[in-house]
C-alpha positions, 0 to 999 in steps of 0.5 A: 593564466595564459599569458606571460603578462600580469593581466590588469582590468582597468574600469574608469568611470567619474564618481555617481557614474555607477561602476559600484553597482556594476563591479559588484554584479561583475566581481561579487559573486560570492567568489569574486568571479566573472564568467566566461560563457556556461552558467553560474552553474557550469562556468566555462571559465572562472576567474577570482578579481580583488579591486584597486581603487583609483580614487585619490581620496579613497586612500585617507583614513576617516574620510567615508561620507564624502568619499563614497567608500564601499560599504562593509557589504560589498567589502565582504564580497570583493577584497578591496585595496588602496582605502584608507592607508593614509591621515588626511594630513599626509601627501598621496601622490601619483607616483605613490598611487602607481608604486602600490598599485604595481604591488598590489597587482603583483601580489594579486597575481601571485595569489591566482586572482585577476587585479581590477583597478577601478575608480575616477581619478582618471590622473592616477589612471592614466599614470598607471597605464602609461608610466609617469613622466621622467620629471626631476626629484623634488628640490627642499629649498625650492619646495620651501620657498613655494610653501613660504609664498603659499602661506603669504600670498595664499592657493589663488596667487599660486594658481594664477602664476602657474597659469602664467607660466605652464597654462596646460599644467593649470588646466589639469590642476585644481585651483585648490590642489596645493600640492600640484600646483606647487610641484608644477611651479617647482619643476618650471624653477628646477628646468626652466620648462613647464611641468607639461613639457614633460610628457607621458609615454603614448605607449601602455606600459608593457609590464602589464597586459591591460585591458581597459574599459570607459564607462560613461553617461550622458551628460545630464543624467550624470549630473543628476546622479551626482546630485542625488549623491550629495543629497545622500550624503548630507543626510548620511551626516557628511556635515557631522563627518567633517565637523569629527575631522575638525575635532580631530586636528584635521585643517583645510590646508591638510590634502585630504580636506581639499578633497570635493565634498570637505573644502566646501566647508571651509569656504564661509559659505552663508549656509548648509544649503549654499555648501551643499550647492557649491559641492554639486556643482565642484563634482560637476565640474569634476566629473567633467575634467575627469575624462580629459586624462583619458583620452586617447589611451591605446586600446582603451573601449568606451561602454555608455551605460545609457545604451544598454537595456540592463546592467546585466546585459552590459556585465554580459558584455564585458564579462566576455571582453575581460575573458577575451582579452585575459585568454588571448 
């Protein structure tokens, strides 16, 4: 590989956006491979990717139907890693996302292969891109007392205070992740400053030569995607596969079962049907806050699947940005 950099494709894309169906056209070739002019025949230039997944809940064991987890197929074709390495009941944060994925890269790399980091957690993204801020450790009495009062006065009190005190923080947090919330309250306690005011680098981390790409939908058509998805899934037996976790020890407090697609079925909802509505629109609300975590990241291009003719014909053109980018 020309370049002293480890070379990184990083393809974000919301759940349902179609970055599967579209890593598997430019990754599962068989060899992995994308191409750099020529035909499959006569590469001009071949290239070998293995995929990082940046799916926040893709990390936890036994949780396949509401996560959308490659299937065994694509598997085969395209090694995959950052899937399933965790219980549902064990804490994965980001800065645990970004220590592994700067290991995988590097393996990935030493075994002559490009890394693809690929997925919707546009959080975990963008902490990978830019280094995660210089916040400090955590503090046992403080987290204590936080998990103490969670337990009291329960995730919607706990939610409302950290609005009161850091609103940014709360914007970006989901009301029912009560792991960030508690570690933005935690930090305010520790520094008396909001968890925002520690700021992320507006700088890509120079260890890496990124090249990163945005895939997006329109609006509308996005959501209808979701929702065939979730269709899909309950007949898959998402219902069956949360019943299995409840069987299994697995409780709603647990960060795995906080995930969109488990929580719902904690929520006394009066039915299947009222679950399956609150899941679409939860991942609605999702897809959408997704994308605030990557606005503004140098360097960054923004392909809108609506405006292309074929998934071929965009897999064309970012076969020939990826191979630019990698060989300048």
């Amino acid at each position: 590989m020309i370049t002293e950099k480890i070379p990184v494709i990083v393809i974000f894309a919301p759940t349902a956006t179609g970055k599967t169906a579209l890593t598997e056209h430019l990754f599962g070739d068989g060899s992995h491979s994308f191409f750099k002019g020529g035909t499959k025949q006569t590469p001009l230039e071949k290239f070998n990717a293995e995929i990082i997944s940046a799916d926040s809940m893709a990390v936890y064991k036994y949780m396949n139907i509401g996560t959308a987890k490659p299937d065994e197929n694509l598997l085969k074709k395209i090694p995959h890693h950052m899937i399933d390495l965790v219980t549902p009941d064990v804490q994965f944060s980001v800065s645990d996302f970004v220590t592994k994925a700067d290991e995988y890269c590097k393996e990935i790399y030493e075994r002559g292969n490009i890394p693809v980091v690929c997925g919707g957690t546009g959080f975990y993204i963008r902490n990978f891109l830019l280094g995660l801020p210089d916040t400090p450790e955590s503090n046992p009495e403080i987290r204590n007392n936080l998990k103490a009062e969670l337990e009291k006065s329960g995730i919607d009190f706990m939610y409302e205070k950290l609005k009161l005190i850091d609103p940014l923080s709360a914007e970006k947090i989901n009301k029912n992740d009560a792991y960030r919330i508690l570690r933005a309250l935690e930090v305010f306690y520790l520094t008396g400053k909001p968890r925002s005011s520690f700021e992320l680098s507006n700088k890509l981390r120079d260890k890496f030569n990124f090249i990163t790409v945005i895939l997006e939908r329109d609006r509308k058509e996005l959501y209808e995607r979701i929702d065939l998805r979730i269709e899909q899934m309950f007949k898959e037996g998402l219902k069956e596969e949360v019943d299995g976790l409840i069987k299994m020890g697995y409780k709603k407090e647990n960060p795995g079962m906080q995930a969109i697609g488990y929580r719902e079925f904690f929520m006394n909802l009066d039915s299947d049907e009222a679950i399956k509505e609150k899941i679409k629109s939860d991942s609605h609300a999702y897809a959408k806050k997704q994308y605030v975590f990557m606005k503004e990241i140098p360097g960054a291009r923004t392909f809108n699947l609506n405006e292309t003719d074929s998934i071929q014909d965009l897999c064309r053109e970012l076969s020939l940005y990826f191979c630019q980018s990698i060989l300048s």
